[in-house]
C-alpha positions as CSV (number, residue, x, y, z in Angstrom):
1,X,31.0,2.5,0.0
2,X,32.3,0.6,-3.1
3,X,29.6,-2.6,-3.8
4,X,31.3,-5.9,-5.1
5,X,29.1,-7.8,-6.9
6,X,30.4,-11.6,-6.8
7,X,30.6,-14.6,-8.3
8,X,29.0,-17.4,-5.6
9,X,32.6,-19.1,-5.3
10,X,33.6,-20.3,-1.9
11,X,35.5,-17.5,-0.9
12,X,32.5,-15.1,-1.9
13,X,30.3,-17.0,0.0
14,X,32.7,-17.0,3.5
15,X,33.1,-13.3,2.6
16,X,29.3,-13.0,2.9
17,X,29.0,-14.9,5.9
18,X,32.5,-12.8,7.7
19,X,30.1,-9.8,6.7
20,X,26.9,-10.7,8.0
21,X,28.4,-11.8,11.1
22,X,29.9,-8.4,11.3
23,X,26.8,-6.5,11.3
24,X,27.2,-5.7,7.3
25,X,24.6,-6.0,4.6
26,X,24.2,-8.3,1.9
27,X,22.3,-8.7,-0.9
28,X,21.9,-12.6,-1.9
29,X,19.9,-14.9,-4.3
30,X,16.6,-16.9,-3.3
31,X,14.6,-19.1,-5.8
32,X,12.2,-16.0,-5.5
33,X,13.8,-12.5,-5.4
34,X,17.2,-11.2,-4.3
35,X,17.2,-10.5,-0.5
36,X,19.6,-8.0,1.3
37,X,20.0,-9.7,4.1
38,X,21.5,-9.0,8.0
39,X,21.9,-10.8,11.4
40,X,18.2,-10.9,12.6
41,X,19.8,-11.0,16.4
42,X,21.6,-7.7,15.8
43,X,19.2,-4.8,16.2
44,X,21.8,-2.4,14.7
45,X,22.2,-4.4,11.8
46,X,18.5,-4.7,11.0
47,X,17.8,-1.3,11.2
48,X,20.9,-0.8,8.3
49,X,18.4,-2.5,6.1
50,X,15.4,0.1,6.3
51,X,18.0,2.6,6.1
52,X,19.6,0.8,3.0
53,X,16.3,0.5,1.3
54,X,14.3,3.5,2.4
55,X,11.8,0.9,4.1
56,X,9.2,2.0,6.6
57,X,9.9,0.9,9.5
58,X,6.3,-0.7,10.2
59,X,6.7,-3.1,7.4
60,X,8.2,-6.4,9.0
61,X,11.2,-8.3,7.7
62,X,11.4,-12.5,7.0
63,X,13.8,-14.6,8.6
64,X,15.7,-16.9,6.8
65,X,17.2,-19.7,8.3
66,X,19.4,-22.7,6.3
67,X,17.8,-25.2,9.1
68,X,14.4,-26.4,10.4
69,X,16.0,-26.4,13.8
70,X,17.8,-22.9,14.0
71,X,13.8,-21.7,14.2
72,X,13.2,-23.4,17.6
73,X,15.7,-20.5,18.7
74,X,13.1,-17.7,17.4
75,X,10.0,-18.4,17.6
76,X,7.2,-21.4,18.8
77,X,7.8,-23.9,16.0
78,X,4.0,-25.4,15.8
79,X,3.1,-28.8,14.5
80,X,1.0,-27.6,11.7
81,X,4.8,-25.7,11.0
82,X,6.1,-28.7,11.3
83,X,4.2,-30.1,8.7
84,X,4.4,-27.7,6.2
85,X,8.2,-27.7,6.7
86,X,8.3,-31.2,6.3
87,X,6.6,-30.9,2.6
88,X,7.4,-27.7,1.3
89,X,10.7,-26.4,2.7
90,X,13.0,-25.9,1.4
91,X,11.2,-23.6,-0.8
92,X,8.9,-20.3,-1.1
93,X,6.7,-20.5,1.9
94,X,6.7,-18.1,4.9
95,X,5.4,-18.9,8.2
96,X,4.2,-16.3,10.6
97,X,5.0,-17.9,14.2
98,X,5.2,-16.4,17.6
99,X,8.0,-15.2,18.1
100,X,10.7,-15.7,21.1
101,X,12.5,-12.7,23.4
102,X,15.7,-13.3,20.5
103,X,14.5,-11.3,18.0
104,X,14.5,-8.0,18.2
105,X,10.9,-6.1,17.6
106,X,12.5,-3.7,15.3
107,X,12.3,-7.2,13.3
108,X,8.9,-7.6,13.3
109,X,7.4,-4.3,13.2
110,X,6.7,-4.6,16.8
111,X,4.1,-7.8,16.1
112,X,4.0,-10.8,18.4
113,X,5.1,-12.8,15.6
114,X,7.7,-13.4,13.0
115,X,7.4,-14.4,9.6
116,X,10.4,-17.6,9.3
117,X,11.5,-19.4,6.2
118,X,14.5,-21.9,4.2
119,X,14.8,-20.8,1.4
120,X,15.9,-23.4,-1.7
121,X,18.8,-21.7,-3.6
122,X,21.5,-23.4,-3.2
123,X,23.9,-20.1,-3.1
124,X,21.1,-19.1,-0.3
125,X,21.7,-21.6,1.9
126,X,25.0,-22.1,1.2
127,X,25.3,-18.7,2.8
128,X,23.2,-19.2,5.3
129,X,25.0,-22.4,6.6
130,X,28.0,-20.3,6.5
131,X,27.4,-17.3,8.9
132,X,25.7,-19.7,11.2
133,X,22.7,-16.6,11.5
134,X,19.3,-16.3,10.9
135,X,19.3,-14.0,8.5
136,X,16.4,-11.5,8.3
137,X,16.0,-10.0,4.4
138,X,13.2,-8.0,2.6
139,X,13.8,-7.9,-1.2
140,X,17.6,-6.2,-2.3
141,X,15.4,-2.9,-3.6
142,X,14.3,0.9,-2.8
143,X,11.5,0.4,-0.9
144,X,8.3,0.5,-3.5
145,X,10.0,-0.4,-6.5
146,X,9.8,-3.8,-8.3
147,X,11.5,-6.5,-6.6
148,X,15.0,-8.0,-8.1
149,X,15.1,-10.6,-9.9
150,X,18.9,-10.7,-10.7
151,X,22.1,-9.2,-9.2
152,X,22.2,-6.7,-11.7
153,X,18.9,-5.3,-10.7
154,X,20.1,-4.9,-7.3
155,X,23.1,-3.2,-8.1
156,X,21.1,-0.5,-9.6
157,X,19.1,0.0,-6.8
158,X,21.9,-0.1,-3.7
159,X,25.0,0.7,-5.4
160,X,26.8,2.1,-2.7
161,X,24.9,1.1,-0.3
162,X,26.5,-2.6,0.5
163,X,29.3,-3.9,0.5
164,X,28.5,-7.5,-1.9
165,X,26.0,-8.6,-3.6
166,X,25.9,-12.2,-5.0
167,X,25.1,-13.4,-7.9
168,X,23.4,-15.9,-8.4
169,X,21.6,-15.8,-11.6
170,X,18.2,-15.1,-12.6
171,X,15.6,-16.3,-10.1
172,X,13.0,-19.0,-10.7
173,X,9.9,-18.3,-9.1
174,X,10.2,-14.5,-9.5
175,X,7.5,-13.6,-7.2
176,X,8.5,-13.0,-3.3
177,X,7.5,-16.3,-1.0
178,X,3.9,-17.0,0.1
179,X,3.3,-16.1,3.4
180,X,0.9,-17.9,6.3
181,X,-0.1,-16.6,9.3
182,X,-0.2,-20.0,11.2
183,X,-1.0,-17.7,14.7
184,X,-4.7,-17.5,13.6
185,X,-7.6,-19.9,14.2
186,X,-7.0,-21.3,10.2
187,X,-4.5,-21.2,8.4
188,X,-4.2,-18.3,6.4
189,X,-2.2,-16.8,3.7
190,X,-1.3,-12.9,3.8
191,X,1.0,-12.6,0.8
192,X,0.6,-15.5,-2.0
193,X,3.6,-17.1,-3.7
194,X,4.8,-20.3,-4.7
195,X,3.1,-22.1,-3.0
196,X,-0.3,-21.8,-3.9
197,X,-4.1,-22.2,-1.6
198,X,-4.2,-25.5,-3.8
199,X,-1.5,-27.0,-2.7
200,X,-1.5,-26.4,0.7
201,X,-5.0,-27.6,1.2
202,X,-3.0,-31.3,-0.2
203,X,-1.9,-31.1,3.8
204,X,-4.0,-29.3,5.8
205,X,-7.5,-29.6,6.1
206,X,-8.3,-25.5,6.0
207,X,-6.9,-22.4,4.3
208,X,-8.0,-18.8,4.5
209,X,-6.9,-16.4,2.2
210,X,-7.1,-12.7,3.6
211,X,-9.2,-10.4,1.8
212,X,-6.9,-8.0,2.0
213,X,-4.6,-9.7,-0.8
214,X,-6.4,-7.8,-3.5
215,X,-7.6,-4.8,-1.9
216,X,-6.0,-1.9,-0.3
217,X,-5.4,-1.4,3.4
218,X,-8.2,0.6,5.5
219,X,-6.9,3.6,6.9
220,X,-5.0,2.6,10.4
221,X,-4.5,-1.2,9.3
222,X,-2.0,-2.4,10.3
223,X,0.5,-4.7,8.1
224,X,0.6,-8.1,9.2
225,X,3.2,-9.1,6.0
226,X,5.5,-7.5,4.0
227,X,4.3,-6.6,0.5
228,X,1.1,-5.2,2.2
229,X,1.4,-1.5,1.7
230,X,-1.1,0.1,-1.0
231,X,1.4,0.5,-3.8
232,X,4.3,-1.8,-3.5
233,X,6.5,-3.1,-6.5
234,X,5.0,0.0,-8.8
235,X,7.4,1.4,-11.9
236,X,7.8,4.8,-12.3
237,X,5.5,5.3,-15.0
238,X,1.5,5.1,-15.0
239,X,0.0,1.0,-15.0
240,X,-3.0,0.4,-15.3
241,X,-4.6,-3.3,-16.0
242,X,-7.5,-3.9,-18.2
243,X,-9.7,-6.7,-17.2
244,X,-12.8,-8.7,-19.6
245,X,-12.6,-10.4,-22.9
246,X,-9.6,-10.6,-24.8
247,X,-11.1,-8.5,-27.2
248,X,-12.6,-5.9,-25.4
249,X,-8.9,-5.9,-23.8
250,X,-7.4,-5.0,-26.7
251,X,-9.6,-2.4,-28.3
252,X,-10.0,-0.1,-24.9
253,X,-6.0,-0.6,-24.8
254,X,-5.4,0.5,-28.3
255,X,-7.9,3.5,-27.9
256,X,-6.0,4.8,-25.1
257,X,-2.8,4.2,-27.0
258,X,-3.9,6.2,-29.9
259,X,-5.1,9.1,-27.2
260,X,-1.6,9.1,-25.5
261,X,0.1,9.0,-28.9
262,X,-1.7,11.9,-30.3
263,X,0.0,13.6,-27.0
264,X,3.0,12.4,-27.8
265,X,3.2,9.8,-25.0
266,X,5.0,6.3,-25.3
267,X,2.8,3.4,-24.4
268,X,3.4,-0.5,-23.4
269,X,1.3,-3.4,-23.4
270,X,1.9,-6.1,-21.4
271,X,-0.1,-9.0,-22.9
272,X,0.1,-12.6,-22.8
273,X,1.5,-14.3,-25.9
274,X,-2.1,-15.9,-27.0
275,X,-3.3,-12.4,-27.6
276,X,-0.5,-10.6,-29.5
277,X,-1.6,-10.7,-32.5
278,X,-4.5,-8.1,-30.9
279,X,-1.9,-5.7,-30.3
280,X,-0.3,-4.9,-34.1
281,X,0.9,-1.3,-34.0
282,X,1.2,-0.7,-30.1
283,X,4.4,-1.6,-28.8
284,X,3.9,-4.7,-26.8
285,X,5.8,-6.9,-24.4
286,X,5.4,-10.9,-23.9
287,X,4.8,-11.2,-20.2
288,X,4.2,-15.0,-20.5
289,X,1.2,-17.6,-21.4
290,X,-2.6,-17.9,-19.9
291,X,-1.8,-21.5,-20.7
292,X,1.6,-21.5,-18.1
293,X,0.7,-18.3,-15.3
294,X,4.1,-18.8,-13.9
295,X,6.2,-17.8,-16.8
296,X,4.3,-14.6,-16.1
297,X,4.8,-14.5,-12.4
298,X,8.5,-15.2,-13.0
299,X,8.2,-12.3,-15.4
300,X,6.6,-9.6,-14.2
301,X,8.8,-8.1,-12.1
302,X,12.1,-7.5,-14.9
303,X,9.1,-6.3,-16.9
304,X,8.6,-3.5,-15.1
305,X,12.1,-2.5,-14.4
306,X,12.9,-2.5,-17.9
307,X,9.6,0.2,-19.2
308,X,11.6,1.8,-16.5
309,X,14.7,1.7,-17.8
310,X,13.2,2.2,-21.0
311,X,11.5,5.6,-19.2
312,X,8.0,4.8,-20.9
313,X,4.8,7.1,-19.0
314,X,1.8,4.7,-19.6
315,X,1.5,0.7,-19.2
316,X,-1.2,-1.0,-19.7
317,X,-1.6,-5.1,-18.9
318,X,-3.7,-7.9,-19.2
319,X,-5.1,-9.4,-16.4
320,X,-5.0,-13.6,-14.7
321,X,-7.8,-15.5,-12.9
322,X,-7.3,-15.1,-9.3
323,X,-6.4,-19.0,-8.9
324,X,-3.3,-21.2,-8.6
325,X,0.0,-19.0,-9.1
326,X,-2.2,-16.3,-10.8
327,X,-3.6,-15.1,-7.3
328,X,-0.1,-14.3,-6.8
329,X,0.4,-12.8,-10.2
330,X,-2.6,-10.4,-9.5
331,X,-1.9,-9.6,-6.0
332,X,1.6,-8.0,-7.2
333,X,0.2,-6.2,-10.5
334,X,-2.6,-5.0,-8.3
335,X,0.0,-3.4,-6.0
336,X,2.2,-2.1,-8.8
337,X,-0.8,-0.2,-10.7
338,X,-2.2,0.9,-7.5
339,X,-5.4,-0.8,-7.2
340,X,-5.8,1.3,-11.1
341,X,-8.3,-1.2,-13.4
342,X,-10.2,-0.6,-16.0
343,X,-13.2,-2.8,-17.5
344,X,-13.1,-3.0,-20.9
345,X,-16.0,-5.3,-21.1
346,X,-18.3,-2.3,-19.3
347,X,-16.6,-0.2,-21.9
348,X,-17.7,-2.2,-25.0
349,X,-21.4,-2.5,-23.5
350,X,-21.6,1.8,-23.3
């Protein structure tokens, strides 16, 4: 199969929408990664995405939708939902609702529920207003790899595997959405994203946040959110972050460096720009500021497809506080290096 990849002019987009309404894949910009995306009503169609991606087929898929009221047609549309929508959507924030008898469970992993959104990129919901579908769309990559952040990314991973992809430029948040589960008692947020525990709790009065989000799932656990799975969004080569004082970061990273060099072994940091000037000798790679997290959220991913690209073995990176955008941050590096840390402060103490 030969894979176009488009500008977003009208015609693309009506080309999109003719495919999507014909059962065909497409891979498509959102403000946070590129999504291949497929009539959520069509069970054939979905299952062409876990084929396309190599995606287990117990990891659910989000719906996107270009209109609050296309989700009264798939799931139970809550007023807490309601409420979110009506302050954060368009925009990076999934919503796991009941779902109705429309959607097929090969959607949802076989859960009750279904995780909805609206998505803000304009060539998003330009598309999206075009096929007249909910669209259901996991990130536009082989399965366990990091997530696309630009067309071309996603044309290295599917080429050949759908028929368009458009593009529409680099994507600003960089992270996949946050995602809520509003079927529990409270609130509570499975994946985070964009839209952080902080401001959420400026309109509702409670918000969990699963423990699960920086831990690995338990044998048998079941997941309730896509980006879940014990080593999602991982490069091919070995990451491992290094957590305590700047410092203490920077020696244990360069002592390892020195041991891989000696075996012949390329190394990369990825360190945030305050502490460069730690790194002299190693080769290192700006992933963004402490001061501004979400230049590094928005980073990360195209980070680790190029020491990919770049075939480097060995990664090492600096660590975020858990808070604000850098819960997201840390949820995806703890995913990509496989739960892998080391404490460099422990390490300067022996």
């Amino acid at each position: 199969m030969e894979t176009k990849l488009l500008m977003p002019t009208e015609a693309a987009i009506q080309e999109a929408a003719r495919l999507l309404q014909a059962g065909q894949l497409v891979g498509f910009p959102t403000e946070t990664v590129y999504g291949l995306g497929a009539n959520a009503l069509n069970e054939d169609a979905v299952r062409s995405i876990f084929a396309a991606k190599g995606r287990p087929a117990d990891n659910p898929l989000i719906v996107h939708v270009a209109d609050p009221a296309q989700l009264d047609h798939i799931c139970e549309v809550t007023d807490t939902a309601r409420l979110l929508i009506s302050t954060f959507c368009p925009g990076p924030l999934t919503m796991l609702l009941m779902k109705k008898g429309t959607v097929p469970s090969v959607v949802t992993a076989g859960l009750p529920s279904v995780a909805v959104r609206i998505p803000s990129h304009p060539v998003a919901r330009d598309m999206l207003a075009a096929c007249q579908l909910p669209i259901a769309a996991p990130s536009a990559n082989t399965s366990g790899k990091p997530s696309p952040t630009t067309a071309q990314h996603v044309l290295d991973d599917l080429r050949g595997r759908l028929p368009l992809i458009l593009d529409g430029g680099e994507c600003q948040v960089g992270l996949e959405s946050t995602v809520l589960d509003l079927t529990s008692p409270i609130p509570t947020i499975l994946r985070p994203g964009g839209i952080t525990p902080e401001m959420l709790l400026t309109v509702l009065p409670e918000v969990k946040v699963a423990d699960s989000i920086l831990r690995p799932l338990m044998d048998g656990e079941k997941a309730l959110s896509p980006g879940m799975r014990y080593k999602h969004y991982a490069p091919s080569g070995t990451l491992s972050m290094v957590k305590g004082k700047p410092e203490n970061v920077a020696n244990l990273i360069l002592a390892r460096a020195r041991e891989a060099a000696a075996k012949g072994q390329a190394v990369r940091v990825l360190a945030f720009e305050e502490h460069l000037p730690l790194y002299e000798g190693v080769e290192t790679v700006c992933i963004g500021s402490v001061e501004n997290p979400a230049s590094a959220a928005q980073r990360l991913f195209a980070t680790l497809r190029q020491a990919d690209d770049d075939h480097i073995p060995l990664l090492f990176s600096e660590v975020l506080p858990a808070s604000g955008i850098g819960l997201a941050f840390m949820n995806r590096l703890c995913r990509a290096a496989g739960f892998t840390e080391l404490d460099a402060d422990a390490e300067a103490a022996k």
